[in-house]
C-alpha positions as CSV (number, residue, x, y, z in Angstrom):
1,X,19.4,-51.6,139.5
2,X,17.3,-52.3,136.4
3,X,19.7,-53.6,133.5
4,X,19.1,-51.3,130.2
5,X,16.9,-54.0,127.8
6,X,14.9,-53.2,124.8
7,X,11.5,-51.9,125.1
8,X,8.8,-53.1,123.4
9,X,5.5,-51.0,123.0
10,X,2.5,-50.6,120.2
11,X,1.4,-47.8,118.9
12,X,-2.1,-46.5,118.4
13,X,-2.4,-46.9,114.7
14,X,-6.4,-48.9,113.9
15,X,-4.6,-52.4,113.8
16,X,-1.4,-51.8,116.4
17,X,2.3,-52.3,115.2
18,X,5.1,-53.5,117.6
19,X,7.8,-51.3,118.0
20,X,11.2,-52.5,119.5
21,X,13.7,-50.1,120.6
22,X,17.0,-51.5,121.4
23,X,19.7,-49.8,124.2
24,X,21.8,-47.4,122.6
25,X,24.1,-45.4,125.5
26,X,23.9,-44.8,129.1
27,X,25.5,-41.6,130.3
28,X,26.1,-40.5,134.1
29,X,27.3,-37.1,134.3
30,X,27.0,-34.9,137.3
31,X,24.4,-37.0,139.4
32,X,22.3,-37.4,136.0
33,X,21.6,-40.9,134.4
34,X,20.6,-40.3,130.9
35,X,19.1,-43.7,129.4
36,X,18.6,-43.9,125.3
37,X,17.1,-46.4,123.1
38,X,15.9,-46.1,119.2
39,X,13.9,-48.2,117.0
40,X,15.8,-49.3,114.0
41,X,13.7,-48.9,111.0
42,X,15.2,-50.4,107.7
43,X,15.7,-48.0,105.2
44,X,15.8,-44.5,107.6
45,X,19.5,-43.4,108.9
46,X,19.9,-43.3,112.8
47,X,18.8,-39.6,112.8
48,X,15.4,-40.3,111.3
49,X,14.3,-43.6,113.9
50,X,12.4,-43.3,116.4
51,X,14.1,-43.1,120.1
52,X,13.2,-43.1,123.5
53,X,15.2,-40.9,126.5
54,X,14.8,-41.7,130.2
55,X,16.8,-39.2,132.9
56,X,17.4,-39.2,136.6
57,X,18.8,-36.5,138.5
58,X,18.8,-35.7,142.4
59,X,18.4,-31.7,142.6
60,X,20.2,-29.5,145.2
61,X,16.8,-29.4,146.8
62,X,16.8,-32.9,147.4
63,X,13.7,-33.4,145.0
64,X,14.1,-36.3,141.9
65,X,13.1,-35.5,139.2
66,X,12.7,-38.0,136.5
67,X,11.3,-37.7,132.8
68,X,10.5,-40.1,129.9
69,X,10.6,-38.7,126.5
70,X,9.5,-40.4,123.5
71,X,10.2,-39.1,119.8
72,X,9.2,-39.5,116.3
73,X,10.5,-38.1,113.8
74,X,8.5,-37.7,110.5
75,X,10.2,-37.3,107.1
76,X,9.4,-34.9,104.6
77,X,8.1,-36.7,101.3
78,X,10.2,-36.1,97.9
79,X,8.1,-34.5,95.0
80,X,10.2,-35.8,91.8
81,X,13.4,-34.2,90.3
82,X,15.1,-30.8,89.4
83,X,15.7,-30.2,85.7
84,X,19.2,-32.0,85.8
85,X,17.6,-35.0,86.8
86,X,19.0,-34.9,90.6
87,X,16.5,-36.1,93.6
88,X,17.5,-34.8,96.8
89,X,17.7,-37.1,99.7
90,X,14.8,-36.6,102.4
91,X,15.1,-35.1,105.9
92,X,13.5,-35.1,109.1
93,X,10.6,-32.4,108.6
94,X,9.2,-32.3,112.2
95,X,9.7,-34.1,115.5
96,X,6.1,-35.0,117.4
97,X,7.3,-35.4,120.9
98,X,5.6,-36.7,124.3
99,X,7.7,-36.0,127.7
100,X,6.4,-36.9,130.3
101,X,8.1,-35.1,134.2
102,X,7.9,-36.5,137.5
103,X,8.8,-34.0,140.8
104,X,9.5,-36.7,143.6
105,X,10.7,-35.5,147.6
106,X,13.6,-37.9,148.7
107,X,11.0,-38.2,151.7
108,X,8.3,-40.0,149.2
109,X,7.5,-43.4,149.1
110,X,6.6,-45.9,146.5
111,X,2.6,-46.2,147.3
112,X,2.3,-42.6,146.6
113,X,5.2,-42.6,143.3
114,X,2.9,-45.0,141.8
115,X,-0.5,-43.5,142.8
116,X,1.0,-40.4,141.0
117,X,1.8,-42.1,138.5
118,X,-1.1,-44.2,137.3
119,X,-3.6,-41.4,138.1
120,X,-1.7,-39.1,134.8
121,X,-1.4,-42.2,132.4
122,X,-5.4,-42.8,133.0
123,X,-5.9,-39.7,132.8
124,X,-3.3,-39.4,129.5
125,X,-5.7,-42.6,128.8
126,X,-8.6,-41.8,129.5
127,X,-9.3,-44.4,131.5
128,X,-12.1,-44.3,133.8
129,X,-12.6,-47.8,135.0
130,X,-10.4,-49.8,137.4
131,X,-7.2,-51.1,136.0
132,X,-4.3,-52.4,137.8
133,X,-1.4,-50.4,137.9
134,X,1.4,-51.3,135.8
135,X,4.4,-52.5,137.9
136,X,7.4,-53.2,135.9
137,X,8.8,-51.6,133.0
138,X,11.6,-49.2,132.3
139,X,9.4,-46.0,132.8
140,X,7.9,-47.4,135.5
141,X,10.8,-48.5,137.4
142,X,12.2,-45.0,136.9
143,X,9.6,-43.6,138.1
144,X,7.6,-45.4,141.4
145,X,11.1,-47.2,142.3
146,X,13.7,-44.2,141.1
147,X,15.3,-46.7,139.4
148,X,17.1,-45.5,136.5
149,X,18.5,-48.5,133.7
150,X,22.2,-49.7,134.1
């Protein structure tokens, strides 16, 4: 199995910014593997950082299913002062959120895992030339290999 590393990935901002989220906790409870990771950004409490989630679970049906979940919190700006001279501390306004969910038979094989695969992240992408298919990774190894991190 995959050991649990940090994950490093840029953003889409006009000139890209590394981000580096760092293992936090793996959990196995009843046949699920839940994977977590979060960016630590000086001068934001845990709560507030960025994070990533990656899950594994075999269904009664037999069927994997596997999901990647990215989030980023956004923090709500502080407009001065009450009258006694007291500035609250800020807080997590909104989450934006991106999960991404993959439905896989026991019965299916890695070709078809990745074709899956890579056809929704050009699509997320809007990719329409040829690209090679990405082939290692966290996400990816969760999700052609059903490889969840250890």
């Amino acid at each position: 199995m995959a050991n649990i590393a940090n994950i490093v990935a840029f953003d889409g901002a006009s000139t890209p910014i590394s981000h580096t989220f760092v293992p936090i906790s793996i959990t196995r409870e009843k046949g699920m593997i839940v994977a977590e990771w979060r960016e630590s950004v000086a001068g934001l409490p845990a709560y507030a950082s960025p994070r990533i989630t990656m899950r594994m679970e075999k269904l009664k049906s037999g069927i994997y299913r596997v999901e990647s979940r990215v989030v980023v919190p956004v923090m709500e700006s502080i407009s001065g002062q009450n009258a006694a001279g007291y500035t609250a501390a800020p807080k997590v306004a909104y989450e934006n959120t991106e999960v991404n969910i993959g439905y896989f038979s026991e019965r299916s094989e890695l070709v078809g895992r990745r074709l899956v695969r890579q056809l929704a992240v050009n699509v997320m992408g809007g990719v329409s030339t040829s690209v090679a298919p990405a082939t290692t990774g966290p996400a990816v190894e969760l999700f052609d290999l059903l490889v969840a991190p250890t």
